[in-house]
Steps between C-alpha positions, in 0.01 A plus 500: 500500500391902522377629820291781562518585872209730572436750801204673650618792714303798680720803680763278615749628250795433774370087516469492179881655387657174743286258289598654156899535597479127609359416148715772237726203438287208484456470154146552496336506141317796657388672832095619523469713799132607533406804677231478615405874559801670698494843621837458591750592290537120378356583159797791431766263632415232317480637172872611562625170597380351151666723276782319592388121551286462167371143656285702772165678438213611653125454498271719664183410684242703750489313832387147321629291815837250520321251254361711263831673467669170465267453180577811359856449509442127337346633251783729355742166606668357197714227682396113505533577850294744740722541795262685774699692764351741805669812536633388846647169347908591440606153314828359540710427231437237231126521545382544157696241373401262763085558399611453097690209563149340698338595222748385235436136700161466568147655341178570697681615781475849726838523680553642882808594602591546873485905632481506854518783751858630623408379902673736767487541859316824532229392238139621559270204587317648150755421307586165651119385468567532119851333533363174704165501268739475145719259694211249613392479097820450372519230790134357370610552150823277526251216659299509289538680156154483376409773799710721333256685195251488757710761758684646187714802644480735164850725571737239363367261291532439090253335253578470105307731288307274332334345781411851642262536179264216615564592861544886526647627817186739578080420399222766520372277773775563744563881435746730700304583767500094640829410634671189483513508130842318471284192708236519261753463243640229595173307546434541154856377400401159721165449294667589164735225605790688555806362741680720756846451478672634848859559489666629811795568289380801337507728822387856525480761792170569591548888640178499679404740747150540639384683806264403744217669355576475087488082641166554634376643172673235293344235710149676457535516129629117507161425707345695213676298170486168676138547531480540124758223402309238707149641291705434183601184582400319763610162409839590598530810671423389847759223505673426814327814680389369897491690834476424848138525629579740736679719241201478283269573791732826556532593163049504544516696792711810276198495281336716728689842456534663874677151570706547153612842619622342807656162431683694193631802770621224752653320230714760350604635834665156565639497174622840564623375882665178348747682237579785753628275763603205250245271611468356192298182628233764615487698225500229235209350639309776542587622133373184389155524681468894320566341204204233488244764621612772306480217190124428621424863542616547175303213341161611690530885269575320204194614337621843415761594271778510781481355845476706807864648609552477879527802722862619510581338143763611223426335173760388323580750198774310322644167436330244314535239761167266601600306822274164464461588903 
């Protein structure tokens, strides 16, 4: 069985040259990487590299979003198999064989492999919020495998290419400026009556790296797509959601923006406290608290075009990553 692994990339051409050397001798029918408008010198580089590997090309888009970009590359996919791999997912050997052989076995199917994030003692409590949040689904997931397409985690997962015609990867109705896109996905793989298939055998290195403040803005723009998915589809899109009242009643109180300004400030300063001084205990929780009212901050300024960025905050240029936060 042919697979077509496909990769949305922005100015991360370092990321993105691990990812690409991990799959040169995979025997991949073909490699899509879609740049997604680069200023870097990506575009240059990678028109080099495929004069000499005539399986990898490159499509072009303007700043589309993860999803869209995903869609693009789909479309120039000729494989019975769409692999979809982040820019920050290095896979391990065997990988692309492992997704054809699922395939090969089973139709209907969208198939997860396992990518988690290298841990290490001096890891920022941003970075480990991600870590423990991918760790908890894949913990949900092997419970219970129907959760799976609902929590779909879109940087290392394949789908054949004929089920990706009557479920595309990206709608109109979910555009690139909602995140969560890969989520949205997956819902519609669960109500086209797609199965997830999660393998913990096909392992990946998730190179993730996010700093304090590019987590704040992820978690804003996550408030911001979630809003969105649950308006698409609310049948399923609040499943298993539930917080403590006095969370909730906290989460109310940042509504009001002088106490935003100062619950998010306290926050990050114990974040900041925690990972100087290795409390991690301290930091994690407090991370964790920034992260639901950044989420609801970012869901409240859904109504524009992007949500409100925090004071202090350094969007995310690159990478194609969409932590389900």
């Amino acid at each position: 069985m042919r697979v077509s692994v496909v990769i949305p990339t922005r100015d991360r051409r370092e990321s993105l040259e691990r990812v690409l050397d991990a799959l040169r001798h995979e025997g991949c029918h073909e490699v899509i990487v879609v740049d997604d408008g680069s200023v870097d010198d990506t575009p240059r580089w990678l028109a080099a590299l495929g004069e000499g590997w005539p399986e990898l090309s490159a499509v072009s888009t303007t700043g589309v979003g993860p999803n869209p970009a995903r869609a693009a590359g789909a479309e120039r996919a000729t494989g019975d198999v769409v692999l979809f791999l982040d820019d920050d997912v290095v896979p391990a050997a065997g990988v692309v064989a492992g997704h054809a052989r699922h395939h090969r076995a089973r139709e209907g199917i969208v198939v997860s492999g396992y990518y988690p994030v290298p841990r290490s003692r001096r890891m920022p409590a941003a970075t480990r919020y991600l870590s423990c949040s991918y760790e908890s689904d894949v913990k949900a997931v092997v419970e219970d495998p129907s959760y799976g397409l609902l929590r779909l985690w879109g940087g290392f997962c394949s789908i054949r290419r004929d089920d990706l015609r009557r479920v595309p990867v990206a709608v109109p109705a979910f555009d690139g400026r909602w995140r969560n896109g890969d989520r949205e996905f997956g819902i519609r793989c669960h109500k086209g009556g797609l199965r997830l298939v999660f393998d913990r055998n096909l392992v990946a290195t998730h190179r993730y790296a996010r700093t304090l403040s590019q987590l704040r803005d992820d978690a804003r723009r996550s408030g911001h797509g979630s809003l969105r998915v649950s308006m698409l589809h609310p049948d399923v899109a609040g499943a298993g959601a539930s917080q403590r009242r006095a969370v909730t009643t906290f989460l109310r109180t940042t509504d009001r923006r002088p106490v935003y300004r100062v619950a998010t400030v306290a926050l990050a300063g114990l974040v900041r406290i925690g990972d100087a001084v290795r409390l991690n205990r301290i930091a994690d929780h407090a991370v964790a608290a920034l992260v639901l009212v950044e989420k609801r901050r970012g869901a409240r300024t859904a109504g524009g075009r992007e949500p409100e960025q925090p004071r202090g905050s350094a969007r995310v240029v690159g990478g194609s990553t969409e932590p389900n936060l």
